[in-house]
Every structure is written in C-alpha cells, then in structure tokens.
C-alpha positions, 0 to 999 in steps of 0.5 A: 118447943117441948112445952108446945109439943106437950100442948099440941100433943093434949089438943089432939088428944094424943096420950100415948106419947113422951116429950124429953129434951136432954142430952140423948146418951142419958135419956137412953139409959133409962130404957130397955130393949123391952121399953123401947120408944117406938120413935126416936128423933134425933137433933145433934149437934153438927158432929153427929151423934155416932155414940148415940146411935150405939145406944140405939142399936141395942133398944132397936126402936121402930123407927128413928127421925135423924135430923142433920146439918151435916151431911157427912156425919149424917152418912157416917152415923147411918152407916151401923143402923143400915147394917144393923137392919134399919132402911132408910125409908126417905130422907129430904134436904132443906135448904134453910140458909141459902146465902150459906153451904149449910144444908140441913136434913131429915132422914126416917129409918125403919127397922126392917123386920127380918 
C-alpha cells in the first residue's frame, strides 16, 4: 500500500508528502515538536495504540486519522488527545465484516487552536 501511495502521491504531483510503514513508537522518535507531521494516520492493532498516542501529545500534530477496529479501545485512546486540545471533527463506522461483530472505524481529530 506504501509503494501505491508514493505512485499516487508523483500522479497528482503532490510532493510535500512522506509514506513510513513502521511500528509507529519508533517513527515517532525521529520527530520534534518543531518537525511535526501535519497529519498522522493511525492503523493499530485491535489493542490500540494508547502508547502512541502518548507520543503524539508531545509533537501536537494538526490533525491525527485514528482508524479502529475496536471501538473500545478506540474510546480509551482519544480520551488524553480531547483532553489534550484535540476535537473530533467526524468519526464514520464501517461495517466491513457484516456475518461478524466486528466493526471498524475512522475518527479525524484536529488540534484546537486555543
């Protein structure tokens, strides 16, 4: 999915932007505050990504993509960014496994200007 986001990214000519697929905890590490990525988007597993989204309180990106399959985990993990100064600006169920209870998920945050 990477390498056909990079192709979609030259056919639009979009340059200003960056693919990483990697374990989110260490891509993080290589930014600063100063560096931040405008928008994050995150895939985790079904446990969430609670430590992750630790990480991101500290760079503050403009906006974060939280996509979920667990809408548990999903509830627990947004809980420091809202009260951190992000909103959730929309968040869409999908039901991608309808013989299953399995429901996935994409909530957008922004970063609230105060």
């Amino acid at each position: 999915s990477i390498d056909k986001a990079r192709l979609n990214a030259r056919a639009n000519n979009i340059a200003n932007v960056e693919f990483i697929a990697a374990d989110a905890s260490e891509v993080l590490d290589r930014f600063s505050a100063a560096d931040a990525p405008d928008l994050v988007v995150l895939d985790p597993p079904r446990t969430g990504s609670y430590d992750t989204v630790v990480q991101l309180l500290q760079l503050q990106p403009q906006r974060i993509l939280y996509i979920s399959c667990d809408p548990a985990t999903l509830s627990r993990d947004l809980g420091p960014l809202v009260a951190d100064g992000y909103e959730v600006v929309s968040s869409q169920p999908f039901d991608l496994f309808p013989q299953t209870w399995h429901i996935e998920s994409m909530t957008l945050l922004q970063r609230v200007v105060s």
